[in-house]
C-alpha positions in Angstrom: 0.0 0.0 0.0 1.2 3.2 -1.0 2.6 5.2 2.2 0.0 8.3 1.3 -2.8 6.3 1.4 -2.2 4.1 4.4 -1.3 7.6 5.8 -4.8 8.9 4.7 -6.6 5.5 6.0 -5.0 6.1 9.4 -6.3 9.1 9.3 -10.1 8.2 8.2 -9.8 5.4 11.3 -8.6 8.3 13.6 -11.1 10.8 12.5 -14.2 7.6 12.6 -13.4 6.7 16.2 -13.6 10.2 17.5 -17.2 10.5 16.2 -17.7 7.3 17.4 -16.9 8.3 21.1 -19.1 11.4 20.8 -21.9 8.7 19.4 -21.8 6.4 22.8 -21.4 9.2 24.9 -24.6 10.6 23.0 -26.9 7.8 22.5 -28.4 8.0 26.3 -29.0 11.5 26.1 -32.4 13.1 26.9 -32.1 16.1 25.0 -30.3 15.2 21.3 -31.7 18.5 19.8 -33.5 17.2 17.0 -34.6 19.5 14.0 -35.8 18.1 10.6 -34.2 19.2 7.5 -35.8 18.2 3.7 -38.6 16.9 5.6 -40.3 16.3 8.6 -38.6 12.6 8.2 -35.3 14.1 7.8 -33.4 14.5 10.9 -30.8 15.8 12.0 -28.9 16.1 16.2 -26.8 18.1 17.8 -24.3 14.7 17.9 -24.3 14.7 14.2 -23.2 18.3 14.0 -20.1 17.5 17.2 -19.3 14.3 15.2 -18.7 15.9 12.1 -17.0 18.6 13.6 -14.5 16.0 15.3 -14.2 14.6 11.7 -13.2 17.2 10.0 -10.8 18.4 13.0 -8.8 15.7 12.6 -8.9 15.4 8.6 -8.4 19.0 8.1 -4.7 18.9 10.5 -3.8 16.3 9.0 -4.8 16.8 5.0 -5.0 20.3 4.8 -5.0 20.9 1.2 -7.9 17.8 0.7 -11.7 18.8 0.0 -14.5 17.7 2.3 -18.0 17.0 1.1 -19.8 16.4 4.3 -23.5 15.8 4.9 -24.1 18.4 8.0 -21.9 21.3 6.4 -21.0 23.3 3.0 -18.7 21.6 0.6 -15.1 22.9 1.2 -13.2 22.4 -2.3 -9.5 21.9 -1.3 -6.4 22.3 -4.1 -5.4 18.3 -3.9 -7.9 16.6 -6.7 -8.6 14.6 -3.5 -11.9 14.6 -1.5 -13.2 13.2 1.7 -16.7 12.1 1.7 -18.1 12.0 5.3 -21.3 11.2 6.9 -20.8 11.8 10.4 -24.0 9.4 11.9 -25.9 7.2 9.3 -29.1 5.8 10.8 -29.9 9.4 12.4 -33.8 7.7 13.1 -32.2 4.6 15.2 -30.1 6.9 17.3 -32.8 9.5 18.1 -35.4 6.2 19.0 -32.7 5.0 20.7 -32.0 1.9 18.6 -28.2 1.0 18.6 -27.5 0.5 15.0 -26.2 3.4 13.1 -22.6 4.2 11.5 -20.1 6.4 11.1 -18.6 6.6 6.9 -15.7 8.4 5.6 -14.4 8.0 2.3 -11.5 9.7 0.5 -12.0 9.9 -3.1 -9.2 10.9 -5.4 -10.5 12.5 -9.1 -13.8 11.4 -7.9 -13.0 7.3 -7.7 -13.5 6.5 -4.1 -9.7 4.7 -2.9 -10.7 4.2 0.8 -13.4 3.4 3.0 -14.0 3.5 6.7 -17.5 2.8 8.0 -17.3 2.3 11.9 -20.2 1.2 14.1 -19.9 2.7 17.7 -22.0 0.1 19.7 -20.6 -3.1 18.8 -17.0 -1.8 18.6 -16.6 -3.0 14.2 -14.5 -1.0 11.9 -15.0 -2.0 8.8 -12.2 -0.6 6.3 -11.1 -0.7 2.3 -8.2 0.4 0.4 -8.9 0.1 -3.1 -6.8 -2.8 -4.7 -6.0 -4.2 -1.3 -9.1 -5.8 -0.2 -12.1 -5.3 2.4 -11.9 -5.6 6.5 -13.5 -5.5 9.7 -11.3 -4.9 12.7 -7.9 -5.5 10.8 -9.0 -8.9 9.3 -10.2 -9.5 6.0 -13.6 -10.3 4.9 -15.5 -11.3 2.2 -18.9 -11.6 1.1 -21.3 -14.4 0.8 -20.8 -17.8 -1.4 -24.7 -18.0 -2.3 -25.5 -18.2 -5.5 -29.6 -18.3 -5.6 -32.1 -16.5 -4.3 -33.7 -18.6 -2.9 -33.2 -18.7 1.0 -31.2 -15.2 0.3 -30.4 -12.6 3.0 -31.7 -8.9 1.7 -31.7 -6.1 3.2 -34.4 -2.9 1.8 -33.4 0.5 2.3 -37.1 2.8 3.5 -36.9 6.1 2.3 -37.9 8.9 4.7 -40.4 10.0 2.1 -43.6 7.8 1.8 -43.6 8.4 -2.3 -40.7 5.9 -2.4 -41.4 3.8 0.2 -44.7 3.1 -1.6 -42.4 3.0 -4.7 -40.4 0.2 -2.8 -43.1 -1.7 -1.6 -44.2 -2.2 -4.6 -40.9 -4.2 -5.9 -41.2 -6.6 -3.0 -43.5 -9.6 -4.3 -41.4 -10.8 -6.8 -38.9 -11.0 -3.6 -41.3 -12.4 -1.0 -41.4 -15.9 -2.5 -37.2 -16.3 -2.9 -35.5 -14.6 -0.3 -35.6 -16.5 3.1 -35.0 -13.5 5.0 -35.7 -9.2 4.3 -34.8 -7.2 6.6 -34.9 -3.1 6.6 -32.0 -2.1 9.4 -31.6 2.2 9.0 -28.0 2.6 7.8 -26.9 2.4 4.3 -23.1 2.6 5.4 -23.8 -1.2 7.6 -26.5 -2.3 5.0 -23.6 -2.3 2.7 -21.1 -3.3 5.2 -22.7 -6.4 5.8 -22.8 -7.6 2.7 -18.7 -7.5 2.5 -19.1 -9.2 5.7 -20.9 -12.2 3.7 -24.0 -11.0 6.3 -26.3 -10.3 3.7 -26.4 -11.3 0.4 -28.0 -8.5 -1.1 -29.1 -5.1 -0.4 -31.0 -1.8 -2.5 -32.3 1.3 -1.8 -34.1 3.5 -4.5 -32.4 6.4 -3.4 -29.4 7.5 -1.2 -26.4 10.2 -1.4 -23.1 9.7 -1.9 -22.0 9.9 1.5 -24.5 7.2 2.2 -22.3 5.1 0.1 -19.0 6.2 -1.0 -17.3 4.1 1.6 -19.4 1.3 2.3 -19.7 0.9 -1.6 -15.9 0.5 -1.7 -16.2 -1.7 1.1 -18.7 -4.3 -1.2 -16.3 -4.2 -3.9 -13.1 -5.2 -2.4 -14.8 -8.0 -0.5 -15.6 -9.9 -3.8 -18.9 -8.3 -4.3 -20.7 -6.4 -6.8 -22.5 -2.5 -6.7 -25.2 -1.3 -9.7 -27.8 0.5 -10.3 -30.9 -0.6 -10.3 -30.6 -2.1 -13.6 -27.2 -3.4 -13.3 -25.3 -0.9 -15.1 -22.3 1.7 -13.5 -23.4 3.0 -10.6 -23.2 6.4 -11.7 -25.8 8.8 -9.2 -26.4 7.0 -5.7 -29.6 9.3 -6.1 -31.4 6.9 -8.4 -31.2 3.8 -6.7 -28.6 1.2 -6.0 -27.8 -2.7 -5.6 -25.3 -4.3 -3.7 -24.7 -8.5 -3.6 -22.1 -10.8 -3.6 -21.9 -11.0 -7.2 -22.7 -14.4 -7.9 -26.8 -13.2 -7.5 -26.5 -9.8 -8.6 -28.3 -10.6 -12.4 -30.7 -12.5 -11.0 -31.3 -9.9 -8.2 -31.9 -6.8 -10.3 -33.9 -9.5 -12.5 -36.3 -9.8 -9.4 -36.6 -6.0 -9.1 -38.0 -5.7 -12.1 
């Protein structure tokens, strides 16, 4: 690994389990100062804006001339060509309901390709990590996703929009799933959705439409573990904002056959 970019994925590790301290130390709290943002289903905490702010802190000392696209704040454009992608708590809804499954994702893209991924969940204590050409991991040891290669008895996780157009939208792409897959579940974090399927825990995952910091690590993450990410018709991912799949690969055509 080139020493810049195991530099920049100590960095990303660093930066992830500072947010995830203010996370835990957050998760009990009575008073989590909740707004909305696009919509009344759109949230957003007070630990979201002190765990992006530790982010940044410790990506700005120690890349200062890198760009940062994070979800909370403006985009700061840097003089690199390199960018770090950063959502500071993915699964906002489980964290305010007090649900302990959300994630912390930093990426750093260079010309726009994402080259590492770090997507840390605070409560159970798993980093999961990806250097681009060097393979996926969770806690320093590698992973890889599942060996399944039908359907049928599948583990899938569904992303549920916050907007109730396209989770109608959604619902209405389950049948042809309901009589194959032996398990759905819908968990609240894009970055551990995708996660788990490097981690050979799911077998498939799709949302209709996320952001790229939902993805741009936990995408990377998928990939380096043997696995494959489309669109919803199996082309190039090319805007998050449209829809994506994740699998293991070996059901990914019959997968986005299923979704119709």
């Amino acid at each position: 690994m080139p020493p810049h970019i195991d530099y920049a994925l100590r960095s990303a590790i660093t930066a992830a389990s500072a947010a995830a301290d203010i996370l835990v130390q957050g998760f009990d709290s009575l008073d989590k100062q909740v707004r909305t943002k696009s919509h009344p289903n759109d949230r957003v905490t007070v630990y979201d804006r002190k765990a992006e702010e530790a982010i940044v802190s410790v990506i700005a000392d120690a890349h200062p001339e890198d760009g940062i696209l994070s979800e909370e704040s403006a985009t700061s454009e840097g003089t690199s060509g390199r960018c770090w992608v950063i959502d500071p708590l993915d699964g906002t809804s489980n964290f305010i309901a007090g649900i302990p499954h959300f994630a912390v994702s930093i990426a750093l893209l260079i010309e726009e390709k994402p080259v590492l991924g770090c997507v840390c969940d605070p409560v159970r204590e798993e980093t999961f990590t990806a250097v681009r050409g060097h393979g996926a991991y969770l806690n320093g040891q590698p992973i890889g996703v599942s060996r399944r290669t039908a359907l049928d008895g599948a583990v899938i996780g569904i992303g549920l929009s916050y907007d109730p157009a396209r989770r109608i939208e959604l619902l209405r792409q389950l049948p042809p799933l309901l009589s194959q897959a032996g398990v759905l579940r819908t968990l609240g974090s894009a970055a551990l959705d995708l996660a788990y399927v490097a981690a050979g825990r799911f077998d498939a995952v799709w949302y209709l439409s996320l952001h790229t910091w939902d993805i741009a690590a936990a995408a990377l993450l998928v990939e380096e573990a043997g696995g494959q990410v489309s669109d919803l018709r199996g082309a190039k991912l090319r805007d998050p904002d449209h829809g994506i799949a994740a699998s293991n690969g070996r059901v990914h055509d019959r997968f986005i056959h299923a979704l119709g």
